[in-house]
C-alpha positions as CSV (number, residue, x, y, z in Angstrom):
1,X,106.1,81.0,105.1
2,X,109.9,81.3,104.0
3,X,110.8,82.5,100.8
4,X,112.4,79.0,100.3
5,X,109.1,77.7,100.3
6,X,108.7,75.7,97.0
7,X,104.7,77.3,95.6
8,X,103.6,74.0,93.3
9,X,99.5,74.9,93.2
10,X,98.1,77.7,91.5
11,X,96.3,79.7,94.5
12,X,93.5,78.5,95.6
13,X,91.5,79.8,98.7
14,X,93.6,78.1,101.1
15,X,96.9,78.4,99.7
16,X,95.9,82.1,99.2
17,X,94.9,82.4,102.7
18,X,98.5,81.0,103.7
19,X,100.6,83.5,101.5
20,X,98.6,86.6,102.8
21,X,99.4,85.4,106.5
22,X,103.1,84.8,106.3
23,X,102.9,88.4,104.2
24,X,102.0,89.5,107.6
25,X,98.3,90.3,106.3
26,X,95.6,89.3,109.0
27,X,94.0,85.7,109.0
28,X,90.4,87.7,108.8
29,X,91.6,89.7,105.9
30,X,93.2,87.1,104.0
31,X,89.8,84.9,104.3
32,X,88.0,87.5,102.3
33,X,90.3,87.4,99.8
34,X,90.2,85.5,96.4
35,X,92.2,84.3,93.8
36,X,91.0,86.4,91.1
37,X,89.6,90.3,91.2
38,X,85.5,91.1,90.7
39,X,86.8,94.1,88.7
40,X,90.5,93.7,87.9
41,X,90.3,97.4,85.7
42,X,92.4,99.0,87.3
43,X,95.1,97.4,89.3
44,X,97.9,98.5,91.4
45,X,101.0,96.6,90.8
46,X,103.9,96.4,93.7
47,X,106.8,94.6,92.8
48,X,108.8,94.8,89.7
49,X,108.1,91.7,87.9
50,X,104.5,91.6,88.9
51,X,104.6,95.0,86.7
52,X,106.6,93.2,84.0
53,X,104.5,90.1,83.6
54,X,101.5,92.4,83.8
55,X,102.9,93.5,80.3
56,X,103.9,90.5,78.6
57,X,100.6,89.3,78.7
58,X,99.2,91.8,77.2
59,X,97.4,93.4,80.1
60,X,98.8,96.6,80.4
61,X,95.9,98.9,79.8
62,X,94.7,97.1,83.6
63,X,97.5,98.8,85.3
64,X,96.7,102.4,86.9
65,X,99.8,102.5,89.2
66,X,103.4,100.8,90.1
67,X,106.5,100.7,92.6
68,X,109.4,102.2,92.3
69,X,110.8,98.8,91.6
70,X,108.8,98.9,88.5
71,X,111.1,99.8,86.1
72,X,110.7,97.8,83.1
73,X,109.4,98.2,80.4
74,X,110.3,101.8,79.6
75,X,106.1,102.7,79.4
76,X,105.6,101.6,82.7
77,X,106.9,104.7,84.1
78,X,104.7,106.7,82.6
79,X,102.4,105.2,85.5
80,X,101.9,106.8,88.9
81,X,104.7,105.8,91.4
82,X,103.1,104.7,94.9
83,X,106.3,104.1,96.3
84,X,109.3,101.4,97.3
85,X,107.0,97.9,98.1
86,X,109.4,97.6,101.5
87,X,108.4,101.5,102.2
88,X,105.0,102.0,101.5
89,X,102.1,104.4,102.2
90,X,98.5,102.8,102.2
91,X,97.7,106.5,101.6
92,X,99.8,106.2,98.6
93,X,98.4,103.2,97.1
94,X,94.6,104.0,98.1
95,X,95.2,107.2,96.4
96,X,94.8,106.2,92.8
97,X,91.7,104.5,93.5
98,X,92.8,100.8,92.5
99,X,90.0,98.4,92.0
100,X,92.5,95.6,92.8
101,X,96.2,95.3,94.3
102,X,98.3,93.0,92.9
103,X,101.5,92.6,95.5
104,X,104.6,90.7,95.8
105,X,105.3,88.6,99.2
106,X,107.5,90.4,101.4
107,X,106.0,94.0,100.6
108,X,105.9,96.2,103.2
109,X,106.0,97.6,106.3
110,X,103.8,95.0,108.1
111,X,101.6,97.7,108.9
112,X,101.2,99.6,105.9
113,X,100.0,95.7,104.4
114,X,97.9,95.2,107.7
115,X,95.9,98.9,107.0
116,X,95.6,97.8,103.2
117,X,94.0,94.5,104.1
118,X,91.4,96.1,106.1
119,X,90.8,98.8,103.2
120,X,88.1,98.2,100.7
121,X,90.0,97.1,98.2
122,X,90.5,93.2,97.4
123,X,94.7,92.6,97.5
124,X,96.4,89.6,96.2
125,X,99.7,88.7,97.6
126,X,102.0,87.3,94.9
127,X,104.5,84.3,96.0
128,X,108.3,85.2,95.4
129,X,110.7,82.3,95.4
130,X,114.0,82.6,93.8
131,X,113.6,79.3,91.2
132,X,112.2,78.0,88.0
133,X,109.3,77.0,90.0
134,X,108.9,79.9,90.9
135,X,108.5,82.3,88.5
136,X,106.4,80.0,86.7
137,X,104.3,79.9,89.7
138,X,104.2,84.0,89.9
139,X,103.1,84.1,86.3
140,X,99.9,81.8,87.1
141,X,98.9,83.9,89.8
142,X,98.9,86.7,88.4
143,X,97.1,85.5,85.4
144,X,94.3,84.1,87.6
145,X,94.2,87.7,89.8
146,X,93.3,89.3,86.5
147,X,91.2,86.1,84.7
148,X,93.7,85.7,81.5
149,X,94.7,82.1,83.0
150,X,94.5,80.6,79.2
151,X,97.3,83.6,78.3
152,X,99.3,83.1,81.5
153,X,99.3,79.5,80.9
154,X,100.7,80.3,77.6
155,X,103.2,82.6,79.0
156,X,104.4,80.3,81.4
157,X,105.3,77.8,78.8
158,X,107.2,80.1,76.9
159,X,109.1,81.1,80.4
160,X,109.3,77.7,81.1
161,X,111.0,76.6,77.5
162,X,113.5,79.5,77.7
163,X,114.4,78.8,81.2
164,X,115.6,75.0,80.4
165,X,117.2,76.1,77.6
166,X,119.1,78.5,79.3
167,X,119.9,76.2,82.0
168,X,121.3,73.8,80.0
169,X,124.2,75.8,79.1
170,X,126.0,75.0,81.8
171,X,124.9,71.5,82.6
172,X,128.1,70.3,81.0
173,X,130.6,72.9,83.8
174,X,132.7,70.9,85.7
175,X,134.5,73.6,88.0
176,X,132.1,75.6,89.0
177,X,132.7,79.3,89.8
178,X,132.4,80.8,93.4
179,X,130.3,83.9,93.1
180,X,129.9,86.6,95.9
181,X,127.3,88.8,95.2
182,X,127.7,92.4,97.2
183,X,125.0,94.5,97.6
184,X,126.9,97.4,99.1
185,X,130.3,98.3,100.5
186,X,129.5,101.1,102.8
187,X,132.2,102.3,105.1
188,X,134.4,99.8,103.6
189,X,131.5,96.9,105.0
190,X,130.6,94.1,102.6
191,X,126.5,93.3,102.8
192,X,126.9,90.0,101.1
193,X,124.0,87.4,100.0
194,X,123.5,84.5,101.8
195,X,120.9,81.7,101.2
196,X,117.3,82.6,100.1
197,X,118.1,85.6,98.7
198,X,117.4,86.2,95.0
199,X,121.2,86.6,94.1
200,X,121.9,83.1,95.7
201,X,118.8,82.0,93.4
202,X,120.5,83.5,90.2
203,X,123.9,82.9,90.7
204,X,122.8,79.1,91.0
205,X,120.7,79.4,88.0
206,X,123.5,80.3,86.1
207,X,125.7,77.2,87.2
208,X,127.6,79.1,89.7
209,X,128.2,78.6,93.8
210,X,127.3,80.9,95.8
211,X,130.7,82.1,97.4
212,X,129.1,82.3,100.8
213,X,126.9,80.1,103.2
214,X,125.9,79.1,106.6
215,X,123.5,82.1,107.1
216,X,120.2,83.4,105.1
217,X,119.3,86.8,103.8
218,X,121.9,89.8,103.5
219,X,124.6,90.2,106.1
220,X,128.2,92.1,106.4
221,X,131.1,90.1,106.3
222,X,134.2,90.7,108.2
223,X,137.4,91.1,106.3
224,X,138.2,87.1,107.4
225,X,134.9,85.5,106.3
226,X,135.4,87.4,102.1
227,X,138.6,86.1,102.4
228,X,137.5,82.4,103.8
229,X,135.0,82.6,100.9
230,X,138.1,82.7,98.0
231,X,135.0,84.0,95.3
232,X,136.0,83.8,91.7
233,X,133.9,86.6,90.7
234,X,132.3,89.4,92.2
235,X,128.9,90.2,91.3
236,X,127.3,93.2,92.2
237,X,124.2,95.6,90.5
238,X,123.6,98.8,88.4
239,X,120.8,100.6,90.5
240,X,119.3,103.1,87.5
241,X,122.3,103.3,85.6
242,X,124.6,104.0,87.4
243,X,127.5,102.0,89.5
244,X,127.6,102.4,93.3
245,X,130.8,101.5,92.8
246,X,134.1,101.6,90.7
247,X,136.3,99.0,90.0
248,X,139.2,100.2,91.6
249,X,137.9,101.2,94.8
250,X,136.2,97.5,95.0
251,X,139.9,95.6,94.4
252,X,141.6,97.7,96.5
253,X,139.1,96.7,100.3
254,X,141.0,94.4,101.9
255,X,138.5,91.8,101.9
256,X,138.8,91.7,98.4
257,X,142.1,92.0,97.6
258,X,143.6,88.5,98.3
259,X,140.8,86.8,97.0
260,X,141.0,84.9,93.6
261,X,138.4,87.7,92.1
262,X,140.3,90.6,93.4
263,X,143.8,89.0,92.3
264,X,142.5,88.4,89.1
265,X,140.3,91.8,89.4
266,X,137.1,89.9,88.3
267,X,134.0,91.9,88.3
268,X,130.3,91.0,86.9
269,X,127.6,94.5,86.8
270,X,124.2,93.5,85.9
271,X,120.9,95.9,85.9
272,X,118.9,95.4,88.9
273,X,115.8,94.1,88.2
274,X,117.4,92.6,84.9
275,X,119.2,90.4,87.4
276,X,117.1,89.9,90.6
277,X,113.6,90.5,89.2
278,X,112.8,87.0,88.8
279,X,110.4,87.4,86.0
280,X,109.7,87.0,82.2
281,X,113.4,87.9,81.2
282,X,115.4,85.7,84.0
283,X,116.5,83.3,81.3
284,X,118.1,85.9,79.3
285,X,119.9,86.8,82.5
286,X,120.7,83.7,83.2
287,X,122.2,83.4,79.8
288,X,123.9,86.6,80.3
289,X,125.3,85.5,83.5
290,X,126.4,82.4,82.3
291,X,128.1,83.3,79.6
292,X,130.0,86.1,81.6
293,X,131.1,84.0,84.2
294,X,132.4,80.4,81.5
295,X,132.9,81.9,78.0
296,X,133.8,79.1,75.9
297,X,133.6,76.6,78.4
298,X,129.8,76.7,77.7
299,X,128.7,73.9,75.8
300,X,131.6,71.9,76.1
């Protein structure tokens, strides 16, 4: 199941049976999984915004470990780090003796998610799609996995509300910007986002194009394709507080340089999982975004 898959039922057996496959989970695991934990008193949460919505319902005290994606709020990292979700250790997870795993699709390695369904302890993979949909979607499941679907449900209307506002404020853009969102520019490489990537997701949340197409995922671009892409505005992220790279050093890559964004030296930093979390606060970074990238073109 691709992350473009649009998620519109709250998991049920089958549709949970689906989601733990294309996780890479085993058919025979997933079957003796359910939607919601027996004892959901301590819960292991991988993936940033399972972490966050975790917290804005209210459910905190549940929570006996994260991932190193967890980063917001500031008390969740008082909480025992298991690790990166692409990286981790079943050793590391088991370790803190979770009575439930709460973890976002595409968690990994494949085998490290294959040991943890055969463990003891019941695990719920969390859809991820980069939408409206789908955070709304994320927000049910996890209030079902923990049985606060009456708070969730009240959660995701909030969500919801914010999220068409927000959207809104670019419904009357005419031009739309070209965004190329970099994730790195080692040796002088640009790993760019294509389709189905979060960035895509936000960028055309926030009334934007994404500057590049024709392929999925993250991929390098040679010095011809950035410049093919004539982006308006570079967009890149702040990985915990701090820049991976300066201003100057970005304009003056070649594949930057001619562009419209590098001529008119046009640079957009965001916080990580501020931007890409896809969670409780995407409509403030959608606002944030927005605003950035028309000014007082908004509203007009």
């Amino acid at each position: 199941m691709s992350k473009a898959t649009s998620f519109s039922c709250v998991l049920g057996r089958a549709c949970l049976v689906g989601i733990l496959v294309a996780a890479g989970v085993t058919a025979a695991a997933a079957q003796e999984a359910s939607a919601s934990f027996k004892d959901a008193s301590r819960v292991a949460a991988i993936g940033g915004s399972i972490t966050e919505i975790v917290y804005a319902l209210g459910e905190e005290k549940r929570l006996v470990a994260r991932d190193s994606t967890s980063v917001y709020p500031d008390a969740a990292l008082a909480l025992p780090d298991v690790g990166y979700m692409r990286a981790l250790s079943p050793e590391g997870v088991l370790s803190v003796d979770p009575s439930g795993i709460l973890a976002l699709e595409g968690s990994g390695p494949k085998e490290a998610m294959d040991v943890l369904a055969k463990a003891s302890v019941p695990m719920i993979i969390v859809p991820d799609t980069f939408d409206r949909a789908g955070i709304l979607e994320k927000i049910r499941v996890v209030g079902e996995a923990l049985g606060t679907e009456q708070r969730a449900d009240a959660l995701a209307a909030r969500v919801d509300a914010d999220l068409a506002a927000a959207g809104q404020m670019t419904a009357g853009i005419t031009e739309r910007k070209r965004v190329l969102f970099i994730l790195s520019t080692q040796g002088g490489k640009l790993l760019a986002a294509g389709s189905g990537t979060s960035a895509a997701g936000i960028i055309a949340m926030a009334g934007a194009i994404n500057a590049v197409d024709g392929f999925s995922g993250y991929k390098h671009l040679s010095d011809e394709a950035a410049i093919l892409a004539r982006p308006d505005v570079i967009l890149m992220m702040d990985r915990g507080g701090g820049r991976t790279l300066n201003e100057a050093e970005l304009f003056a890559l070649p594949a930057i340089a001619s562009t419209p964004a590098g001529q008119a030296r046009r640079l957009v930093h965001m916080d990580a999982s501020y931007l890409l979390g896809f969670g409780p606060r995407t409509a403030g970074a959608v606002r944030d975004l927005a605003t950035t990238l028309y000014g007082g073109d908004l509203g007009n």
